[in-house]
DODOZA-360479 format. One record per residue (C-alpha): x, y, z; residue number from 1; residue in one letter. Coordinates in nm, 2 decimals. Layout:
BEGIN
+--------+--------+--------+-----+------+
!     px !     py !     pz !  nr ! rest !
+--------+--------+--------+-----+------+
!      X !      Y !      Z ! NUM !    a !
...
+--------+--------+--------+-----+------+
//
This chain:
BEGIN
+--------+--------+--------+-----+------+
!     px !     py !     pz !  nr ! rest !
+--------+--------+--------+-----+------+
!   0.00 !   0.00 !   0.00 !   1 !    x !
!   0.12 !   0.33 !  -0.09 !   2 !    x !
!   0.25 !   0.65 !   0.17 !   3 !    x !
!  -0.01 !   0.82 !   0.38 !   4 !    x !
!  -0.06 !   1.15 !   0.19 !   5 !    x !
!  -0.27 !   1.33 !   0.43 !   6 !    x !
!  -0.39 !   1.31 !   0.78 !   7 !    x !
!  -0.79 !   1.45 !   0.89 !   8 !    x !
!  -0.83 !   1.45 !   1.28 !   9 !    x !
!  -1.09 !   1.47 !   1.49 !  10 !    x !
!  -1.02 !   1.77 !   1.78 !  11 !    x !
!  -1.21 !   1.68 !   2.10 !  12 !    x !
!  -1.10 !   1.37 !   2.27 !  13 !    x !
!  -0.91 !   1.24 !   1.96 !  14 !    x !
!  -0.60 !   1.46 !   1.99 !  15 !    x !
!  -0.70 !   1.64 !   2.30 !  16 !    x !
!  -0.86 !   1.57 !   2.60 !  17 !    x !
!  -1.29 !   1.63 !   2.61 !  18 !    x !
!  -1.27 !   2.03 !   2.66 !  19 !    x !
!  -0.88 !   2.07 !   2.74 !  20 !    x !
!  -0.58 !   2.23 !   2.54 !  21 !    x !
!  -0.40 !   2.05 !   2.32 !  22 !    x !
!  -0.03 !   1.84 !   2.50 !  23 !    x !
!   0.27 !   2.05 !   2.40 !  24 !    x !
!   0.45 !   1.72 !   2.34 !  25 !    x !
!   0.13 !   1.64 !   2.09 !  26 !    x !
!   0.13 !   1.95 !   1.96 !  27 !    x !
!   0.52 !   1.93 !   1.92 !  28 !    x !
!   0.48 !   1.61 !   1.70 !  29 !    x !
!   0.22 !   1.84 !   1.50 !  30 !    x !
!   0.45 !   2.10 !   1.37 !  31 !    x !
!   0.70 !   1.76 !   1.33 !  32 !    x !
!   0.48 !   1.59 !   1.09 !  33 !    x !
!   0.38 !   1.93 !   0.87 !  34 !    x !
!   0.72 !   2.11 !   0.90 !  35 !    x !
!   0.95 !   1.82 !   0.87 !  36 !    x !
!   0.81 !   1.56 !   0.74 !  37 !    x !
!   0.58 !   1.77 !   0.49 !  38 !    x !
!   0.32 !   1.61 !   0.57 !  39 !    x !
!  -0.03 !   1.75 !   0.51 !  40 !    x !
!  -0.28 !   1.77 !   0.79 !  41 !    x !
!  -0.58 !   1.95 !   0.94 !  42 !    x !
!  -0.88 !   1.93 !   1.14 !  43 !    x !
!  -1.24 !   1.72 !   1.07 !  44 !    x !
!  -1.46 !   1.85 !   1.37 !  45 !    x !
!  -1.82 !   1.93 !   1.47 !  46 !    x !
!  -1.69 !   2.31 !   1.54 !  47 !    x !
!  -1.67 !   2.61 !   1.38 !  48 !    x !
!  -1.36 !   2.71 !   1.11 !  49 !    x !
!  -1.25 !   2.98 !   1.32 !  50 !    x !
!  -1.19 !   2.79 !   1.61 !  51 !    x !
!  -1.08 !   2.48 !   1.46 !  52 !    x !
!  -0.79 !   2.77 !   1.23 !  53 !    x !
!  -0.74 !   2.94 !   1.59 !  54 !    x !
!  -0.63 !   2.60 !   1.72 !  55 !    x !
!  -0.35 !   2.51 !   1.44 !  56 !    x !
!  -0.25 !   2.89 !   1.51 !  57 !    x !
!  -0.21 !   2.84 !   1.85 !  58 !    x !
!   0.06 !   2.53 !   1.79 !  59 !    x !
!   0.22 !   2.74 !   1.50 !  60 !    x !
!   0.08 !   2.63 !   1.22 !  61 !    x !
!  -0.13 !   2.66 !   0.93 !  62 !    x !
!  -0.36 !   2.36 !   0.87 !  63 !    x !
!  -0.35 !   2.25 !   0.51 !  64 !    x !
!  -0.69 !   2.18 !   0.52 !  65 !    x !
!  -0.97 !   2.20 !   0.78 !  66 !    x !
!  -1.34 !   2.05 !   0.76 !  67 !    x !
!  -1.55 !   2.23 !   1.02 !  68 !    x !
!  -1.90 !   2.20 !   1.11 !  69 !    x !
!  -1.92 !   1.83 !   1.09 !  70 !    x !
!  -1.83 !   1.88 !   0.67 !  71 !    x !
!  -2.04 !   2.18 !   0.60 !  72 !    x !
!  -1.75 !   2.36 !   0.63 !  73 !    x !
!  -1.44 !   2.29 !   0.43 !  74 !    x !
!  -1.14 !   2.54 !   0.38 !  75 !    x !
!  -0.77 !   2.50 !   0.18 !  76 !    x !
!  -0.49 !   2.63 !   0.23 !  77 !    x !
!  -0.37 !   2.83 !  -0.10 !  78 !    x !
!  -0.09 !   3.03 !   0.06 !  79 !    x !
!   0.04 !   3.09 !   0.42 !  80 !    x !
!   0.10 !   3.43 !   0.36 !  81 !    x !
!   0.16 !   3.63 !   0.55 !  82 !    x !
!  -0.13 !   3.73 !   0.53 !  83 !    x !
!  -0.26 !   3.31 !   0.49 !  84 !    x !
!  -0.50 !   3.31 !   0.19 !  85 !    x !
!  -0.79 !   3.00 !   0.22 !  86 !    x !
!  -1.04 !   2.88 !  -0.06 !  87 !    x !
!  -1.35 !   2.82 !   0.09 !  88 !    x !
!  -1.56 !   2.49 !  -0.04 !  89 !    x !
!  -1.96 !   2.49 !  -0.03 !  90 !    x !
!  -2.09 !   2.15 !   0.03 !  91 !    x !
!  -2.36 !   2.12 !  -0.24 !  92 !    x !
!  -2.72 !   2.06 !  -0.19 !  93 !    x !
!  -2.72 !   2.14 !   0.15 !  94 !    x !
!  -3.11 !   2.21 !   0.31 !  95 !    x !
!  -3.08 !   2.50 !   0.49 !  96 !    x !
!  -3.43 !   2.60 !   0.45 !  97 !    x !
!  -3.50 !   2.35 !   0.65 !  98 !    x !
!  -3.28 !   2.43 !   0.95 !  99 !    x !
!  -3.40 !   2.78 !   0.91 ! 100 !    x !
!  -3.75 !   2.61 !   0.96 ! 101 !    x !
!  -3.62 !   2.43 !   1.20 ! 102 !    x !
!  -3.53 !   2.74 !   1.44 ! 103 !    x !
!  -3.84 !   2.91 !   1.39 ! 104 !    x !
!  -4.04 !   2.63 !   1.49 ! 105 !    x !
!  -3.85 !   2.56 !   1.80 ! 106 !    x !
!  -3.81 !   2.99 !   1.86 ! 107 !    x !
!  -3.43 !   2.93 !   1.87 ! 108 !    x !
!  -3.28 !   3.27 !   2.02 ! 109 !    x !
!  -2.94 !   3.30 !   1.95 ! 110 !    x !
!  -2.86 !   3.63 !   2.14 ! 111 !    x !
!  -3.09 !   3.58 !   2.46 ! 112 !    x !
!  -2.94 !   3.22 !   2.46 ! 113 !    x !
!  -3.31 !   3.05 !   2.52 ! 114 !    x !
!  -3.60 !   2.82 !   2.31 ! 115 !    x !
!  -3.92 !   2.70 !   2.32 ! 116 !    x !
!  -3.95 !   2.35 !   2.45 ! 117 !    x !
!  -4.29 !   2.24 !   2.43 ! 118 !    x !
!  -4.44 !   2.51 !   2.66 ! 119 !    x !
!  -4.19 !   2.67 !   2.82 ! 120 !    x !
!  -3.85 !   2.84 !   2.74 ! 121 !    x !
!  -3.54 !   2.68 !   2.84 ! 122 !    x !
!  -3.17 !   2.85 !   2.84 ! 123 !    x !
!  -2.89 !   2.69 !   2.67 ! 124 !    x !
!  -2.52 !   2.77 !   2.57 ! 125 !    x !
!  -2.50 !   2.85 !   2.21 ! 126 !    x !
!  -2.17 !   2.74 !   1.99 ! 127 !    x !
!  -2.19 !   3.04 !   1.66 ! 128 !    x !
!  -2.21 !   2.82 !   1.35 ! 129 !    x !
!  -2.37 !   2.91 !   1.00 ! 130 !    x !
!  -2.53 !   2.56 !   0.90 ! 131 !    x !
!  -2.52 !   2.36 !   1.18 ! 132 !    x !
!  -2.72 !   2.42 !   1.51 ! 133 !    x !
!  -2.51 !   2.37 !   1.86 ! 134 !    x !
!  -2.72 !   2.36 !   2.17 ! 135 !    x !
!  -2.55 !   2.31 !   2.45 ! 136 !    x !
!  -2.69 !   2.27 !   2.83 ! 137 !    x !
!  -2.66 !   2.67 !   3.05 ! 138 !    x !
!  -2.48 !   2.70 !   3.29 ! 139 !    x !
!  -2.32 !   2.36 !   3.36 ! 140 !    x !
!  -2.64 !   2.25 !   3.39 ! 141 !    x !
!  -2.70 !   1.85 !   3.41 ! 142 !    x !
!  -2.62 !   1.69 !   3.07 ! 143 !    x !
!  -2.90 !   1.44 !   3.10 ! 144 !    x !
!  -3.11 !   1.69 !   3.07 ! 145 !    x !
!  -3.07 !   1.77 !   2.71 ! 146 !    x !
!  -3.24 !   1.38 !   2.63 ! 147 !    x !
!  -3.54 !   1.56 !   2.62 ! 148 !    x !
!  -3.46 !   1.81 !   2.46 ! 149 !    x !
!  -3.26 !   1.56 !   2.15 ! 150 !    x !
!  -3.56 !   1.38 !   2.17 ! 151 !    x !
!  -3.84 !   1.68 !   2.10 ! 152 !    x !
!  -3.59 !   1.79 !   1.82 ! 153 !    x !
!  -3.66 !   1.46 !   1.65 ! 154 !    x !
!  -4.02 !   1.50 !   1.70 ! 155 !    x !
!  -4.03 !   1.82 !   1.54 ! 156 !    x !
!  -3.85 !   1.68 !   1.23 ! 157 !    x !
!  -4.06 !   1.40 !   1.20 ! 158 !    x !
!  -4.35 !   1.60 !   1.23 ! 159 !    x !
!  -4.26 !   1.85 !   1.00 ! 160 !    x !
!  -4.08 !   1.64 !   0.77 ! 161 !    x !
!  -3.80 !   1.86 !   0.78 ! 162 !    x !
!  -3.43 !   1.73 !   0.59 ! 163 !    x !
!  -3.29 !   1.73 !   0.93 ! 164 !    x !
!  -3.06 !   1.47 !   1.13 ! 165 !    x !
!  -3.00 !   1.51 !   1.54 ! 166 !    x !
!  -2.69 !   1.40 !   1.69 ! 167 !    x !
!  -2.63 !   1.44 !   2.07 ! 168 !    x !
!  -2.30 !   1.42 !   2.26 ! 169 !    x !
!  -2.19 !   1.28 !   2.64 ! 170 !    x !
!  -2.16 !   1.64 !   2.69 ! 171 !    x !
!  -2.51 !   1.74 !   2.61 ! 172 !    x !
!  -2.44 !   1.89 !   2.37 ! 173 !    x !
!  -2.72 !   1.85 !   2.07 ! 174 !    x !
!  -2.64 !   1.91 !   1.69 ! 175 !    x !
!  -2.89 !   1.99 !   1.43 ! 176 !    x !
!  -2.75 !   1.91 !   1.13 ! 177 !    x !
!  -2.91 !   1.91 !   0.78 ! 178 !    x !
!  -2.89 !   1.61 !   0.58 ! 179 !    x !
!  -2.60 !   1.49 !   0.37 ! 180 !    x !
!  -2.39 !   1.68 !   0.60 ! 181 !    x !
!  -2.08 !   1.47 !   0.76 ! 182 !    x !
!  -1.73 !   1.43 !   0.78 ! 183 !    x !
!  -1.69 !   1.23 !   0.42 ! 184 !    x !
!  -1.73 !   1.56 !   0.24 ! 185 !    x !
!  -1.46 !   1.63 !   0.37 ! 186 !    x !
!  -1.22 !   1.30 !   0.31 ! 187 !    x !
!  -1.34 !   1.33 !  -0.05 ! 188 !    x !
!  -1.23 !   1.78 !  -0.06 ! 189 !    x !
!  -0.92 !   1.63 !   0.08 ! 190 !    x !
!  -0.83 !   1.36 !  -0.15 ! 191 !    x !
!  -0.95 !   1.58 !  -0.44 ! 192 !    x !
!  -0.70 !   1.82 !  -0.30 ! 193 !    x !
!  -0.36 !   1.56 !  -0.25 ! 194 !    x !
!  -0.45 !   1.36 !  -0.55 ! 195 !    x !
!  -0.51 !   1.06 !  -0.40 ! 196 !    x !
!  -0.77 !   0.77 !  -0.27 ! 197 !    x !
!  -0.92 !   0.74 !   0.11 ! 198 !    x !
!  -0.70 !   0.45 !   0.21 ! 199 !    x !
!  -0.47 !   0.68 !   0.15 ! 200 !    x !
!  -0.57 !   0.97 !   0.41 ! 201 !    x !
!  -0.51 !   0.82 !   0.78 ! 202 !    x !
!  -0.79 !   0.97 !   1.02 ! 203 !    x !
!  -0.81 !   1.01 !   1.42 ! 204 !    x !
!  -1.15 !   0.93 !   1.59 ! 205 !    x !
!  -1.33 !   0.91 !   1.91 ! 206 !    x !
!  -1.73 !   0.93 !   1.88 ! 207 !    x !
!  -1.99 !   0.88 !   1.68 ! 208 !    x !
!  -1.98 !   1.13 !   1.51 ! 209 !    x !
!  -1.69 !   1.02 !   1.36 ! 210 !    x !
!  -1.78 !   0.77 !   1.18 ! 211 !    x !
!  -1.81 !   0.90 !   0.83 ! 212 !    x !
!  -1.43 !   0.98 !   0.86 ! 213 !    x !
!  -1.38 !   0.66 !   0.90 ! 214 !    x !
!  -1.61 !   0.49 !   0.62 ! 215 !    x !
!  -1.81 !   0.61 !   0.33 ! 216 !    x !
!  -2.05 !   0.50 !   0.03 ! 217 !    x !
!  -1.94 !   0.20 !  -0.19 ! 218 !    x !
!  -1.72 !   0.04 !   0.08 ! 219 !    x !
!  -1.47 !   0.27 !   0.06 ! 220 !    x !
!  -1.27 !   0.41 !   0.36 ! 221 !    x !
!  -1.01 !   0.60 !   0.49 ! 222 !    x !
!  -0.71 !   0.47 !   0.69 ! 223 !    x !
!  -0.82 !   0.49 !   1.09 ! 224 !    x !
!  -0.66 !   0.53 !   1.41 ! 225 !    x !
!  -0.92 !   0.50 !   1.70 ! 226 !    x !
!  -0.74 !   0.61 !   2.05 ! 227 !    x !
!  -0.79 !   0.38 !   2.35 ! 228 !    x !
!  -1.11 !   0.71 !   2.50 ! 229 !    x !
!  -1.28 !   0.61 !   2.16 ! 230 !    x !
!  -1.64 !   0.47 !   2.23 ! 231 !    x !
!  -1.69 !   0.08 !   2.14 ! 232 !    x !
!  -1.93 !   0.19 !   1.88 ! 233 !    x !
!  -1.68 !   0.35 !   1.67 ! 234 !    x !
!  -1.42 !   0.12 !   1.75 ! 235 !    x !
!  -1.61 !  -0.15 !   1.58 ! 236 !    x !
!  -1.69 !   0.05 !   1.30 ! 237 !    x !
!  -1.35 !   0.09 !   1.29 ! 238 !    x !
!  -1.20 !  -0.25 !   1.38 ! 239 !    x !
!  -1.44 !  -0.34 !   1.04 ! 240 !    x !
!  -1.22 !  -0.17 !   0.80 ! 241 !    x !
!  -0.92 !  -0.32 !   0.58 ! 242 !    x !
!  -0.65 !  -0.12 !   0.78 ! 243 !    x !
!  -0.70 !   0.01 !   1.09 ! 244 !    x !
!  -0.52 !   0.04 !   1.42 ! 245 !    x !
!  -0.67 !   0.07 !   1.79 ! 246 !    x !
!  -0.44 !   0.25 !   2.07 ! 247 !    x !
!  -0.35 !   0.16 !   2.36 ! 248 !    x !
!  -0.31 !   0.55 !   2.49 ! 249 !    x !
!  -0.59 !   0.81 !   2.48 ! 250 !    x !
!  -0.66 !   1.12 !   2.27 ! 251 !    x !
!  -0.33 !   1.33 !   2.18 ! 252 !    x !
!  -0.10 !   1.04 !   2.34 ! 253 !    x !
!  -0.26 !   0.75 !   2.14 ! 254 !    x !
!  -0.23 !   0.97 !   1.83 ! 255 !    x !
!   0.13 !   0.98 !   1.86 ! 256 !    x !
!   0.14 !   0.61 !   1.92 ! 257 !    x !
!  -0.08 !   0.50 !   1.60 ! 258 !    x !
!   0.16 !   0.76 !   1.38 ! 259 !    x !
!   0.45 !   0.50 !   1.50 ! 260 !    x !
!   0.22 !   0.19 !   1.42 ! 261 !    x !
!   0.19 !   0.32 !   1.05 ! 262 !    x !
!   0.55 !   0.41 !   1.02 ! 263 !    x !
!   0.67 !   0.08 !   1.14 ! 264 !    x !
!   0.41 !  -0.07 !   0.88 ! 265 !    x !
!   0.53 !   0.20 !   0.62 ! 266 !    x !
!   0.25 !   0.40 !   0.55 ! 267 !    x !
!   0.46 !   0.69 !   0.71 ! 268 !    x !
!   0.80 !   0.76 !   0.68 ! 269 !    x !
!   1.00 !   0.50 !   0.86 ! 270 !    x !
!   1.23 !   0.78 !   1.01 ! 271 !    x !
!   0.92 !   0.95 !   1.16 ! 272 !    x !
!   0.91 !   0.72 !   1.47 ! 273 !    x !
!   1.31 !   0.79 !   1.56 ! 274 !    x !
!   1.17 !   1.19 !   1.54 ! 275 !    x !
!   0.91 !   1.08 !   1.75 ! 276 !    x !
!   1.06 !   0.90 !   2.04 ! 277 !    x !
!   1.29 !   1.17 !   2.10 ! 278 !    x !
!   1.03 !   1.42 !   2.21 ! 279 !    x !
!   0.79 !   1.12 !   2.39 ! 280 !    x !
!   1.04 !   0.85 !   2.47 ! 281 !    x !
!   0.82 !   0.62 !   2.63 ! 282 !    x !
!   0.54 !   0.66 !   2.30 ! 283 !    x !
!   0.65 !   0.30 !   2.13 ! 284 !    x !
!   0.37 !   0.09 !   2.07 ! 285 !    x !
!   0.35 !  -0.15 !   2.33 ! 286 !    x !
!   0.44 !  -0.54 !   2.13 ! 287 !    x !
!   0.13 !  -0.70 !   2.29 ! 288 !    x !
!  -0.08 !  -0.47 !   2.17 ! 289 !    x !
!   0.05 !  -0.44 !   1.80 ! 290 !    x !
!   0.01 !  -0.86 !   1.75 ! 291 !    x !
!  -0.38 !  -0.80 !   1.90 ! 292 !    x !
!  -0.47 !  -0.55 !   1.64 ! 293 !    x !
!  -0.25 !  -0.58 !   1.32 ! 294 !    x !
!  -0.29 !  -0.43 !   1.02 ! 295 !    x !
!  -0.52 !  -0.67 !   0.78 ! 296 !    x !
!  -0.37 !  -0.76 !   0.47 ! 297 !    x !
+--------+--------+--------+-----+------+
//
């Protein structure tokens, strides 16, 4: 099988921990891989672009690519500048009448931070997207709280037989997201953009929302690393695919380990690991593990 040309990772709990700042070690092995190496890389998250930009800019970098908004938002990098120039890619087809709908129906307030659940308002913690809808629980409020509320959602689509798909998170955290929206538009912008197929794009997953970064239409599918936080429905989905690797480290930390997993298999440079051990010695794959989960021939 030929060299890994790109790499599209998931942010949250694949390499960093749920809510936390990125490991200056992982981040270290960041600018190793994209200044070093050459390798291409950016972000495939559920957030918005100028977060997920903010976050390579904060490491010292410039993603090559990033895929925001669980796909609905997908950005390459033309020139670094300075100033950096992106090209901005509109999914097509995407129902937004709907989600417009969608809001009215449900009185979604943006500024005052409050909707209409059934008959009563209710607060919530809004994340700024332009065609996805966050709703997060106020105030640290009890996550359970929000199966209601993911629940109602559905209703409303189903009622209103709206082009609309709800995804909610062990945070609470409840996505409205409009149909045919999901990370595989942005495996295929990126394989467009390094010439290449999706075995040939290694991606970093945790959740369930993941899993169109892992597999798409027509059996095809990219080249996975799940880390050891992953849930055990994505590490199936995961563990189904012709190559794949399972860590034995979480988030940032397992990252690093499944980078040395493909080098030692030579879908990465085979000096990458060497570069790799010298900032996170102890990062070596541990044997047992490797002969548990090998790659499939």
């Amino acid at each position: 099988m030929s060299l890994i040309r790109g790499i599209l990772f998931d942010i949250d709990g694949s390499v960093l921990p749920q809510g936390d700042k990125m490991h200056p070690k992982v981040a270290a092995v960041m600018r190793l891989l994209r200044l070093d190496f050459g390798i291409k890389l950016g972000p495939a998250t559920g957030k918005n672009y100028e977060y997920a930009r903010g976050l390579g800019i904060g490491i010292g970098l410039h993603w090559d690519f990033i895929v925001a908004e669980t796909g609905a938002q997908i950005a390459e990098l033309w020139s670094p500048g300075p100033p950096p120039q992106w090209h901005r890619i509109e999914p097509p087809n995407v129902p937004t009448d709907d989600l417009r709908l969608f809001a009215k129906i449900i009185e979604f307030d943006p500024l005052r931070g409050q909707f209409r659940f059934r008959r009563q308002t209710v607060r919530f913690r809004n994340e700024l997207k332009s065609a996805v809808l966050s709703i997060f629980p106020a105030d640290n409020a009890n996550p359970q709280l929000t199966l209601a509320w993911a629940e109602y959602f559905r209703q409303i689509i189903q009622i209103h037989d709206l082009r609309l798909i709800v995804h909610r998170f062990s945070d609470g955290c409840c996505d409205i997201v409009p149909q045919g929206i999901n990370k595989w538009l942005g495996v295929e912008a990126v394989c467009k953009m390094c010439g290449c197929e999706p075995e040939d794009i290694l991606t970093v997953v945790d959740s369930s929302n993941d899993r169109e970064l892992v597999a798409g239409p027509g059996g095809r599918s990219t080249t996975p690393i799940a880390v050891l936080n992953a849930s055990d429905e994505i590490k199936k989905i995961v563990g189904q695919q012709r190559t794949f690797y399972i860590t034995s480290r979480p988030d940032g930390f397992g990252f690093c380990e499944g980078l040395i997993h493909y080098a030692r298999a030579g879908r990465l440079p085979t000096e990458l690991e060497g570069e790799i051990l010298k900032i996170l010695p102890d990062m070596a794959p541990p044997a047992h593990h490797c002969a548990i989960l090998p790659i499939k021939p």
